[in-house]
N, C-alpha and C positions, 0 to 999 in steps of 0.2 A: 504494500500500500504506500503509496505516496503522500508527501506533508499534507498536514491540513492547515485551514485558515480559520480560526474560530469567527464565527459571526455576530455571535451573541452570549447571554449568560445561561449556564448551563440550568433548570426549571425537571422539576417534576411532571411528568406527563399528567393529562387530564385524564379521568377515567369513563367519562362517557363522552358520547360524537357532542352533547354541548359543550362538553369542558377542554374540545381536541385543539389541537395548538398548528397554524402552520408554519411554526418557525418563520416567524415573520419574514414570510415567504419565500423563503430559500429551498432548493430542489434538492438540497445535501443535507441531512440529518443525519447527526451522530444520537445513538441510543447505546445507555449502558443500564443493564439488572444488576442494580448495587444490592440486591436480595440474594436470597439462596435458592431460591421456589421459582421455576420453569416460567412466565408470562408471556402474555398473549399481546400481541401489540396489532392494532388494526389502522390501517391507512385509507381514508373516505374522502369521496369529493367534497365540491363546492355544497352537493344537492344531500349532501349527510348519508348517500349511499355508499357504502364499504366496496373499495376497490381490491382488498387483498388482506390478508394477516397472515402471521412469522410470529415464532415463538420463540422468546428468547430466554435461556440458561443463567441459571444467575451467575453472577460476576460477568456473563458475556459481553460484548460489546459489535455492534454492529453501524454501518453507517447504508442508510435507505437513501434511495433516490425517487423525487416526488414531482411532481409538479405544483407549481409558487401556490395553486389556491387549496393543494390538497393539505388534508389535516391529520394529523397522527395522536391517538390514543391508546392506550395500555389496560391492559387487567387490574394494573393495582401504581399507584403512585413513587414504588420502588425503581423503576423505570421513569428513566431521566433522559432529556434529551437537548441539545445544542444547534443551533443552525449553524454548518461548516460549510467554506467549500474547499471542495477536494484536487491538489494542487501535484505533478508530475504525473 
């Protein structure tokens, strides 16, 4: 993986589509399960319809790529997430 650029401050995911975050709208999110317990992270449009979900391992770390108006929400608030963008 190549550098990244932080974009923002790193925030606890929301846990429902009203509380989903678009990383003020960057298409790069870094997500980490600073938990121990498996979670579920879902990725939804503009229209609050769910485009995909991935589950992530705790401790894992992953970075999604979205589009600016999509929004990302998690199972549970141990799941954190950054708008980066992703550099090399």
């Amino acid at each position: 993986m190549g550098a990244l650029r932080v974009l923002g401050t790193e925030t606890a995911c929301g846990t429902t589509v009203g509380a989903a975050s678009t990383f003020d709208g960057s298409t790069d999110v870094r997500l980490i399960n600073v938990g121990t317990t498996v979670r579920l992270i879902t990725v939804a449009n503009a229209a609050d319809a769910t485009l995909g979900t991935l589950s992530l391992a705790g401790g894992e770390t992953v970075i999604i790529k979205k589009k600016t108006t999509d929004q990302v929400f998690a199972a549970n608030a141990e799941v954190k997430g950054t708008a980066v963008l992703t550099e090399g």
